[in-house]
C-alpha positions as CSV (number, residue, x, y, z in Angstrom):
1,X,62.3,-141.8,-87.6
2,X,64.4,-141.1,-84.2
3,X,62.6,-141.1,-81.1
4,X,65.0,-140.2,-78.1
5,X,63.8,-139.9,-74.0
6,X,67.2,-138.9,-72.6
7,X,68.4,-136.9,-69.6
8,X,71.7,-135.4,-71.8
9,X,72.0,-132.4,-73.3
10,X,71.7,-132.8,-77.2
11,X,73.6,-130.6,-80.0
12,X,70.6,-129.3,-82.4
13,X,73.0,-128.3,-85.1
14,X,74.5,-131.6,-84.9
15,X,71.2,-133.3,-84.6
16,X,70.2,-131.6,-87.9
17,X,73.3,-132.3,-89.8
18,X,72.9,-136.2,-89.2
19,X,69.5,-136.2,-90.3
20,X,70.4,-134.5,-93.7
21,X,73.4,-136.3,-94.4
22,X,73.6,-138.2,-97.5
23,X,70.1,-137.5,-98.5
24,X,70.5,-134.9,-102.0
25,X,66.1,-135.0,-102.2
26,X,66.4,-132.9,-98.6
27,X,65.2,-129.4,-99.6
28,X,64.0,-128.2,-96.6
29,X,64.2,-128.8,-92.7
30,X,62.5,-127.2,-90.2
31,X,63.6,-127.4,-86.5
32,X,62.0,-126.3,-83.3
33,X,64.1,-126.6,-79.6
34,X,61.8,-125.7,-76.3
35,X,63.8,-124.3,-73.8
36,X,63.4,-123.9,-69.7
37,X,61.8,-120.1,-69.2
38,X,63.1,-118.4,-65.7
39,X,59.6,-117.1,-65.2
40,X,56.3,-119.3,-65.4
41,X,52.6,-118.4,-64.6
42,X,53.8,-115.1,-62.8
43,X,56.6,-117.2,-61.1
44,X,60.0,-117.8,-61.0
45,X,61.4,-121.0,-62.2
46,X,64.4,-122.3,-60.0
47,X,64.1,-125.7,-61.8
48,X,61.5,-128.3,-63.5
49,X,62.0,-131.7,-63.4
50,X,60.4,-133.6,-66.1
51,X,59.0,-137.2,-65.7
52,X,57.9,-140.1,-67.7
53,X,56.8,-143.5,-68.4
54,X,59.5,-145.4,-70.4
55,X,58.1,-147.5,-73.0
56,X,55.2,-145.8,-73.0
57,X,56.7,-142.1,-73.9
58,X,58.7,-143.3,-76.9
59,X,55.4,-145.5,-78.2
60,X,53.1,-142.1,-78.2
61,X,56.1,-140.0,-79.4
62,X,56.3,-142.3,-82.2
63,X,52.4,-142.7,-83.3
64,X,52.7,-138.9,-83.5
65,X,55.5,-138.5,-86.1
66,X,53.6,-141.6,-88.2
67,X,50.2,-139.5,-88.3
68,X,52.7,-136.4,-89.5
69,X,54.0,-138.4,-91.8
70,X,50.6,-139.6,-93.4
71,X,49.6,-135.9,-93.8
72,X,52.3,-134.6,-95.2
73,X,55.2,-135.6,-97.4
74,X,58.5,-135.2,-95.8
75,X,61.4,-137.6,-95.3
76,X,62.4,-138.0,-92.0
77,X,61.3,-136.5,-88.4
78,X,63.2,-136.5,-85.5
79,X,62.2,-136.1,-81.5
80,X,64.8,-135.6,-78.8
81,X,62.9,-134.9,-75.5
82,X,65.0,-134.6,-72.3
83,X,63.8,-135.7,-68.9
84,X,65.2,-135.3,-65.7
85,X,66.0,-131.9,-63.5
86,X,66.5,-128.9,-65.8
87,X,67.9,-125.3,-65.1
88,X,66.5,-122.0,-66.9
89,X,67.6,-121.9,-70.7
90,X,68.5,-125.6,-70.6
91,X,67.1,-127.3,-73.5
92,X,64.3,-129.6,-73.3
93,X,62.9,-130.7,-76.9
94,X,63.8,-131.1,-80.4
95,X,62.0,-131.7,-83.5
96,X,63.8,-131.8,-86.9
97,X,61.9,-132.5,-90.0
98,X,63.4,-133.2,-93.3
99,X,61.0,-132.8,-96.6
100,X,61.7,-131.7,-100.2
101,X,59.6,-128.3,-99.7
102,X,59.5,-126.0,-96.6
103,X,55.8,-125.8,-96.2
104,X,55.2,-129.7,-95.3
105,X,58.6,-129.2,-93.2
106,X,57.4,-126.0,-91.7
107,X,53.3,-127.7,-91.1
108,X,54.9,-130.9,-89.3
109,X,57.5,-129.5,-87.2
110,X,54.4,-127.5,-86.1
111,X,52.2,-130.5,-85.5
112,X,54.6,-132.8,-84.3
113,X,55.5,-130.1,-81.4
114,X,51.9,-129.2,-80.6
115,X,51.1,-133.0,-80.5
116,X,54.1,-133.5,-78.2
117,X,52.3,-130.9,-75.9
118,X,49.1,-132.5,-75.5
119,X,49.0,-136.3,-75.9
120,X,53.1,-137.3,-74.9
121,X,53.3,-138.2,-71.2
122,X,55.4,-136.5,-69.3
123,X,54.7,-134.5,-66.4
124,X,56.3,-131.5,-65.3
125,X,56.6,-130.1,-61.9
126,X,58.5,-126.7,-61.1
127,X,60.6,-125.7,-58.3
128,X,59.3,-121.6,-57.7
129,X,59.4,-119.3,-54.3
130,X,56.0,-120.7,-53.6
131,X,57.0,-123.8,-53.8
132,X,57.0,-127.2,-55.9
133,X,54.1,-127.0,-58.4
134,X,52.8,-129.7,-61.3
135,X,53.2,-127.6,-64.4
136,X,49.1,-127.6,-65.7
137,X,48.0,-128.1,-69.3
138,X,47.2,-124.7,-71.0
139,X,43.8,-124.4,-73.2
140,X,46.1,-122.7,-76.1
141,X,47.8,-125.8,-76.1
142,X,45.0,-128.1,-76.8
143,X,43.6,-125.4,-78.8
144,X,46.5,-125.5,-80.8
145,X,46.9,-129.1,-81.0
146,X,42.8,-129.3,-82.0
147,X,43.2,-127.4,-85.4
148,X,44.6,-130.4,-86.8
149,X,41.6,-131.9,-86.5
150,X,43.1,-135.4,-85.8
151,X,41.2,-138.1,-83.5
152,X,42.6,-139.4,-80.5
């Protein structure tokens, strides 16, 4: 398990690579990258700055990817999240999972990213023509994230 809070940039193809390296039971990985949309809500995005609390991000990060791991059977699961001041189409998260079939790859990637949404904290607030604005929770999101049906 990697559990990264960084403000770099991070290579996903590189990313990927390390996490299969070496491992011949790897059949499948499944990646997902969230990018910085130009247009939000009906606005446009100049920039979002992304905030945290260190310590406290990596430790819910982390008890995410353990409940993935107890529902499904895959390998390894990584979680790059970027904080910081972020352009359009810059990068924000990563999640690789490694298993020996797609579908628990494909099922984890999923939960670990609709998790990441709901119960990480970090707090976004966008820079638009309007003005500064705290990015809200959206009900698809928990709605999403409730289908697992996992307790808090």
């Amino acid at each position: 398990m990697a559990v990264r809070v960084q403000s770099e940039d991070f290579d996903a193809g590189r990313e990927i690579a390390a996490m299969r390296a070496g491992n011949a039971q790897v059949g499948a990985v499944a990646a997902f990258v969230g990018v910085v949309r130009e247009m939000n809500d009906g606005s446009a995005v100049a920039d979002m700055e992304l905030e945290h609390y260190p310590g406290m991000t990596e430790k819910a990060i982390a008890k995410i990817i353990d409940q993935a791991k107890s529902r499904w059977n895959i390998f390894d699961v990584m979680v790059v999240h970027r904080v910081g001041r972020l352009k359009p189409t810059d990068q924000i998260v990563l999640v690789v999972v490694s298993s020996a079939h797609r579908g628990d790859a494909f099922e984890a990637c999923e939960f670990v990213m609709d998790y990441l949404k709901t119960r990480a904290p970090f707090w976004k607030k966008e820079q638009t023509p309007q003005g500064a604005r705290w990015v809200e929770s959206r009900a698809s999101d928990d709605v999403a994230a409730g289908r697992w049906n996992v307790k808090a």
